[in-house]
N, C-alpha and C positions, 0 to 999 in steps of 0.2 A: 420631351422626356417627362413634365411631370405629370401630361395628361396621363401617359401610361400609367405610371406609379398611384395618379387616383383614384386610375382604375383599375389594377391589383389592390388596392385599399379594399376598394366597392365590394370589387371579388371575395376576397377573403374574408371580410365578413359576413359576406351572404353563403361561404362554404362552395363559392364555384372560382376558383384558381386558374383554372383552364383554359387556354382561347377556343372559340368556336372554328377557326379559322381549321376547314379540315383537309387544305394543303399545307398545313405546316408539319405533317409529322407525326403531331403529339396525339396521344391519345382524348380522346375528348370527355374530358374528366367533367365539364358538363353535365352528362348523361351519367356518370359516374352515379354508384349507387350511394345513397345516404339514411344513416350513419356509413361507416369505414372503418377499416381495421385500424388498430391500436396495436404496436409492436412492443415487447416490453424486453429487454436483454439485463441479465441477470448469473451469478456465477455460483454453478451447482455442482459438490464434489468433484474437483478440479476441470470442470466443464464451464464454459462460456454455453447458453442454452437464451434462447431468442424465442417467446412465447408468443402467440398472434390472437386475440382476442375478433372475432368478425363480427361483431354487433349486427352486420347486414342478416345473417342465418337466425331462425327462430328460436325461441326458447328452449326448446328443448336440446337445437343442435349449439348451443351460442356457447359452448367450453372453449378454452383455450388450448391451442393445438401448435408444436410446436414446429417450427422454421426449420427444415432440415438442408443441408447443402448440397445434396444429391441432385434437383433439379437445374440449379444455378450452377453446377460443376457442368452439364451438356452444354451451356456459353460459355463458360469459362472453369479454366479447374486448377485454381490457387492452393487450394489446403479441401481437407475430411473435414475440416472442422472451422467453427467464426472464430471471432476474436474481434476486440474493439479495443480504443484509447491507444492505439500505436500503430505503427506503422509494421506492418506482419501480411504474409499470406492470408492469415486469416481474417483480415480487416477488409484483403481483398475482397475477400470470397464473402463476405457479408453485405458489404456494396453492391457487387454484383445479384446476391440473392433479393435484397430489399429491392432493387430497382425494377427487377424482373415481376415480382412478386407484384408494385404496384402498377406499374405499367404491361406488363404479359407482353414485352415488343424486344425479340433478342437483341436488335440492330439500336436500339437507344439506350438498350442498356449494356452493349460493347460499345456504346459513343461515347458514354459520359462514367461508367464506373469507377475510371482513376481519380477523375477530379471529383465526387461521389466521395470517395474512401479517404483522400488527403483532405476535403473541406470538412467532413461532415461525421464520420464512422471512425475515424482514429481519436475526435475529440471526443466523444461518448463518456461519461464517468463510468465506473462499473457496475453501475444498476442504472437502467432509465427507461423511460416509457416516451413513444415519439407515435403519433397519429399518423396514417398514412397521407392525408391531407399536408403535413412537414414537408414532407418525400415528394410529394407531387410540388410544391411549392417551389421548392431547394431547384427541381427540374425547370420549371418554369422559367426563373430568374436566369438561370445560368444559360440556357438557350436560347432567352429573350436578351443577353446584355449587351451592351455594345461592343463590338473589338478593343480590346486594347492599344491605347496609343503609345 
């Protein structure tokens, strides 16, 4: 075990999180583009509103564009709308969107979006910024851990 762990150390500082191993699954964030989106979630006239910054797109396209629930409601359709720091439909539907969003794989993101939403997207404060590289991290760990004994 702690070889692994020093090597998610290794990883994570060098910005490659992901195993190469490409029967396991996971998308091979590897190859993954760099820089990465930055997610920023923020509450606007009584709107929860989740901004996506893609550093990957050029200057001119590099605005922030916002996270809409419409794609991530065809896997799954909790709520119209996100929501974060509780336990809500719409906490669902924002797990669900983030996961889809960095991985683009519907079957790993109906694997893991409850425990997604209860670890990670309920604890949120009401303004925060989280790199997609988080996200992929958060995946990682939780697919890589051992069983519970």
């Amino acid at each position: 075990m702690r070889g692994r762990w020093r090597r998610i150390r290794m990883l994570w500082h060098t910005g490659q999180v992901m195993s190469t191993d490409s029967t396991s699954g996971l998308p091979d964030f590897l190859q993954a583009r760099r820089p990465s989106r930055v997610y920023r979630g923020s509450y606007h006239e009584d709107e929860f509103v989740v901004s996506v910054l893609d550093s990957a797109l050029t200057e001119g396209e590099a605005k922030p564009y916002v996270l809409q629930p419409g794609p991530s409601r065809g896997i799954r359709d909790y709520s119209n709308s996100f929501h974060w720091g509780s336990d809500s439909p719409g906490t669902r539907q924002l797990a669900v969107a983030l996961l889809l969003d960095v991985t683009a794989d519907a079957a790993i993101t109906i694997q893991w979006h409850k425990s997604f939403a209860e670890t990670y997207v309920r604890k949120l404060e009401s303004y925060w910024t989280v790199p997609e590289i988080d996200i992929a991290f958060w995946l990682y760990c939780f697919q890589n851990a051992p069983p519970a004994t």
